[in-house]
C-alpha positions in Angstrom: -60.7 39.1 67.8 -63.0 42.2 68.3 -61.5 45.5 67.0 -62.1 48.5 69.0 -62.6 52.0 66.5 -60.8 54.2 69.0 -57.9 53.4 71.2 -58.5 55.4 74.2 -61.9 53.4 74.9 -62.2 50.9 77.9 -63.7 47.7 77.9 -66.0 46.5 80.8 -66.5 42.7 80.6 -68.1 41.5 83.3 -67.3 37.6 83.1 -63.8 37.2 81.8 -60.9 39.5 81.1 -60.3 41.6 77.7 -56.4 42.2 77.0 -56.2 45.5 74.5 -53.3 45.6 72.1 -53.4 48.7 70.2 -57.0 48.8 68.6 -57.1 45.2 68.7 -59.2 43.2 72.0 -58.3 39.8 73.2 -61.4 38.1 75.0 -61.1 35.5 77.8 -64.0 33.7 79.1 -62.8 32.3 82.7 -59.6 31.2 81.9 -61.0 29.6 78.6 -59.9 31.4 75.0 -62.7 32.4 72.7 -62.8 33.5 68.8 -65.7 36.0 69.0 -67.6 37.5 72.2 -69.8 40.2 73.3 -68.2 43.6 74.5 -69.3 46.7 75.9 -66.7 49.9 74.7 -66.9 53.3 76.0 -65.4 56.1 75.3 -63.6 57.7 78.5 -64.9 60.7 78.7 -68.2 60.8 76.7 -71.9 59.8 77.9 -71.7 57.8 74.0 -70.9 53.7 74.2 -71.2 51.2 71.9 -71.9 47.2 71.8 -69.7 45.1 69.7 -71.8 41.3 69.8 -70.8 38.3 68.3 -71.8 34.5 69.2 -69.4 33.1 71.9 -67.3 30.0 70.4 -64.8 27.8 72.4 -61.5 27.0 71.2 -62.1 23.0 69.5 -59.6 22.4 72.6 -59.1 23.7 75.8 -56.1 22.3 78.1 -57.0 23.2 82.1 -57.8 20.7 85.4 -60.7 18.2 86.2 -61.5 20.8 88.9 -62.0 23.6 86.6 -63.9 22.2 84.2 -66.0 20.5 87.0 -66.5 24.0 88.9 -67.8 25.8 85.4 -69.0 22.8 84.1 -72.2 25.0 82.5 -69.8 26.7 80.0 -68.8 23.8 78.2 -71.0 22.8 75.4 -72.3 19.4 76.4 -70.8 17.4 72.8 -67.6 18.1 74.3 -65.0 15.4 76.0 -62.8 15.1 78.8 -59.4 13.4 78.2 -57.2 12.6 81.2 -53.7 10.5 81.8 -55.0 8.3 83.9 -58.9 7.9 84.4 -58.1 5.5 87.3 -56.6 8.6 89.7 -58.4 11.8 88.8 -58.4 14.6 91.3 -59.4 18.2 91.0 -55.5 18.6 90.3 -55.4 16.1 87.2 -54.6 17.9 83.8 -57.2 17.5 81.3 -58.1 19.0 77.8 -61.7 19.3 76.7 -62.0 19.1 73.4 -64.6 19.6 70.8 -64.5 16.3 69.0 -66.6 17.3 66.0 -64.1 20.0 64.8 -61.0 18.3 66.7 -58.2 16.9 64.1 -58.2 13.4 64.4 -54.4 11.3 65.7 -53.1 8.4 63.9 -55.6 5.9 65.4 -58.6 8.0 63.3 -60.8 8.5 66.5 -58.4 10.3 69.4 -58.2 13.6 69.0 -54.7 14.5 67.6 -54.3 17.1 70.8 -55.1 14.3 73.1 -52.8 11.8 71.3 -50.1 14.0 71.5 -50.1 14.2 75.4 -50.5 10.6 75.7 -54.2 11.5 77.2 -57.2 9.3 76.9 -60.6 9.4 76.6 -62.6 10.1 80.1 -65.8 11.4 80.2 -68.3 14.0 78.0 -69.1 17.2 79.7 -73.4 15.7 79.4 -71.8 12.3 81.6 -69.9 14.8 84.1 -73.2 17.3 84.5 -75.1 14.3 84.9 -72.6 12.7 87.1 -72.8 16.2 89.1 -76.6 16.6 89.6 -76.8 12.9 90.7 -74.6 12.9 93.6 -75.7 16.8 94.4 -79.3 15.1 95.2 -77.8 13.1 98.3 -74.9 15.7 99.1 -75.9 19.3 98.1 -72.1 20.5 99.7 -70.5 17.8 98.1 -66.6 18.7 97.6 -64.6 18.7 94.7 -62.7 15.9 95.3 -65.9 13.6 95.9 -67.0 15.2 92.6 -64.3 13.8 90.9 -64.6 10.5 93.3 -67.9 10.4 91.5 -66.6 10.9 87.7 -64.0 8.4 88.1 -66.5 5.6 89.2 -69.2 6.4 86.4 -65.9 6.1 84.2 -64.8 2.8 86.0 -68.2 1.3 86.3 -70.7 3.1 84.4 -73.6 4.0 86.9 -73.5 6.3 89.5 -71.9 6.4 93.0 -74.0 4.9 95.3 -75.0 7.8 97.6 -73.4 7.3 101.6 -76.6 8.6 103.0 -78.8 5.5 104.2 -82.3 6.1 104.8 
């Protein structure tokens, strides 16, 4: 939470939203909730402003779709994991949490995340394996949609190797 010193200033965040509630700012990141983050404050009718900075840290887990995390896939540190209902049918639609499994509580087996367990989710991919799964099939299909990106995950996941490319040469 940042706290602002005078009520009547404005925030301007250029890459998320900032909800003030009183003299207290609630940062979000692109749909994604974070503890600390970098605003700009100024006061509304002064030339003065002033830089609140702080280091950006996820939440340990974040519950969104396969698409969204595949279309800001650069935001997610690359330790963290994918879980998924079913790896077998993932589409751009499929719920997912990404979770941070080095500060995640753990569920009763002592390895799923407690989060995961909870919605009956399993372990899919890590964001690295998804960026890599990404850049590999963006070398034969620079346009490639989002559902043949997550064509792609689910066969690393099912096979582990990349999809072959359908460009013959």
């Amino acid at each position: 939470m940042v706290v602002i010193d005078h009520v009547d200033w404005t925030p301007e965040f250029s890459i998320g939203e900032v909800t003030i509630n009183g003299n207290a700012a609630e940062v979000t990141l692109f749909g994604i909730p974070v503890f600390q983050a970098t605003l700009l404050i100024k006061p509304p009718s002064h030339n003065h402003q002033q830089t609140v900075q702080s280091k950006t840290r996820p939440a340990p887990v974040i519950e969104t779709t396969l698409g969204e995390v595949l279309s800001d896939i650069d935001l997610f540190p690359l330790r963290n994991w994918v879980f998924v209902r079913d790896a077998k049918c993932v589409s751009s639609a499929s719920s997912c949490l990404v979770v941070d499994t080095t500060d995640a509580e753990t569920g009763s087996d002592g390895f799923t995340p407690f989060e995961a367990e909870k919605r009956q989710m399993a372990e899919f991919l890590s964001i690295q394996d998804l960026k890599d799964v990404i850049e590999v099939l963006e070398l034969s299909n620079r346009d490639a949609t989002m559902e043949l990106k997550c064509s792609a995950a689910a066969y690393y996941f099912e096979n582990d190797a990349f999809m072959p490319s359908s460009n013959s040469a």
